[in-house]
VEXDREN-2710 file (C-alpha; in Angstrom, 1 decimal):
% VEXDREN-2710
k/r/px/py/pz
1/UNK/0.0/0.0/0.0
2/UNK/1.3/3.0/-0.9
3/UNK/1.6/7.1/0.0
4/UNK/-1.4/8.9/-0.9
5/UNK/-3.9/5.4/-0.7
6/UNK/-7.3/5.9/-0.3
7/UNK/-9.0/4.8/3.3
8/UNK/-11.1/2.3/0.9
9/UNK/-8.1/0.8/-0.5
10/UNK/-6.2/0.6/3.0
11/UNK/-9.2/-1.0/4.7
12/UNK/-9.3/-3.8/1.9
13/UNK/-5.5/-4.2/2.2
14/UNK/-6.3/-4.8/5.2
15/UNK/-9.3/-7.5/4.7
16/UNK/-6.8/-9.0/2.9
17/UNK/-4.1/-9.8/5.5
18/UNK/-7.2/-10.9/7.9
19/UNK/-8.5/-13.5/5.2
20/UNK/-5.1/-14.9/4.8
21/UNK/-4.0/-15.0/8.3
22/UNK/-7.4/-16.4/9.3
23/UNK/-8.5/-18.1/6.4
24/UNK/-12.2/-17.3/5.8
25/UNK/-13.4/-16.0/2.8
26/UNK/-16.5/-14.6/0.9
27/UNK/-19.4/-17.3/0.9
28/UNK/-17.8/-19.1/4.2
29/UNK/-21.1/-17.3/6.5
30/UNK/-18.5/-14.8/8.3
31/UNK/-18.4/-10.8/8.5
32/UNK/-16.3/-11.0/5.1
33/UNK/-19.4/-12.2/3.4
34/UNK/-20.8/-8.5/4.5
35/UNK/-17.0/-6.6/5.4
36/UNK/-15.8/-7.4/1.2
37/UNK/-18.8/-6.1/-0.8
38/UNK/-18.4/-3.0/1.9
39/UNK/-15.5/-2.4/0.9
40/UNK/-16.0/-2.5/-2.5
41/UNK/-18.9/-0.6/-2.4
42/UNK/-17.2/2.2/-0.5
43/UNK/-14.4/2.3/-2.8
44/UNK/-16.4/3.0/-5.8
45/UNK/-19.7/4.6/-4.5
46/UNK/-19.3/6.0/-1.1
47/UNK/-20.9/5.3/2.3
48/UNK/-24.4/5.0/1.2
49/UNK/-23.5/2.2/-0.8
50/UNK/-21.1/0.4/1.5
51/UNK/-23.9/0.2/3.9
52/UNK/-26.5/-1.2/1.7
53/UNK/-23.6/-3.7/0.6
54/UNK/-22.9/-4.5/4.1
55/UNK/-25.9/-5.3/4.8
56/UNK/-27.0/-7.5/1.8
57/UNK/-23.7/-9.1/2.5
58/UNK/-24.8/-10.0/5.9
59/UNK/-28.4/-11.2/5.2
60/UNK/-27.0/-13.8/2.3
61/UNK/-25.6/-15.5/5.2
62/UNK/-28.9/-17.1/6.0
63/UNK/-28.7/-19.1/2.8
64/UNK/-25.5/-20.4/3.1
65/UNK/-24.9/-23.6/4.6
66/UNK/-22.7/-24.4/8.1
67/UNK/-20.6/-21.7/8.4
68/UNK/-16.4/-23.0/7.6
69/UNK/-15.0/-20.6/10.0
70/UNK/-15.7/-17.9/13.0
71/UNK/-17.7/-18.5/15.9
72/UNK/-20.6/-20.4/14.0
73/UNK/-18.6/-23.1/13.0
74/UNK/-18.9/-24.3/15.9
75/UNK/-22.7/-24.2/16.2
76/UNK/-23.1/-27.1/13.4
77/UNK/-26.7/-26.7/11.0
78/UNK/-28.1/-25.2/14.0
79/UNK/-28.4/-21.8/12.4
80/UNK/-29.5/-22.7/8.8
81/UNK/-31.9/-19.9/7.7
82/UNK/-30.5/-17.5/10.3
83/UNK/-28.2/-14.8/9.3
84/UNK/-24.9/-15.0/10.8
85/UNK/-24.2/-12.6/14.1
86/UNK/-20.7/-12.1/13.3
87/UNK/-21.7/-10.8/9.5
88/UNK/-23.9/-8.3/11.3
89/UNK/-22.1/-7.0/13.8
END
């Protein structure tokens, strides 16, 4: 990341060293599943639109199945049809 780097760009650089260190990744029913499209969002069309991407994000995570990683992994099919916590906090 370089001098001059947007916030946007920063925060994803930073997603990105948090999905590699901790291995979860878009579609794995975690806050990246609403954090990414966020992030995207608020990269190319500001805070109204990170919002509304965070929070699609988050609410697609009551279609996926048992979550691969974060606390819900834990919690087994217990949750299917329930958006996950962590993707809304």
């Amino acid at each position: 990341l370089g001098f001059g780097a947007t916030l946007p760009k920063a925060l994803l650089a930073g997603l990105d060293r948090m999905t590699f260190y901790g291995g979860a990744k878009v579609g794995d029913r975690t806050m990246v599943d609403a954090l990414e499209p966020a992030l995207k969002a608020l990269d190319t069309g500001g805070l109204e639109a990170a919002a509304t991407a965070a929070r699609h994000g988050a609410e697609a995570t009551a279609a996926m199945q048992k979550a691969k990683a974060g606390r819900s992994a834990y919690i087994g099919r217990q949750l299917d049809g329930v958006a996950d916590p962590g993707a809304f906090a």
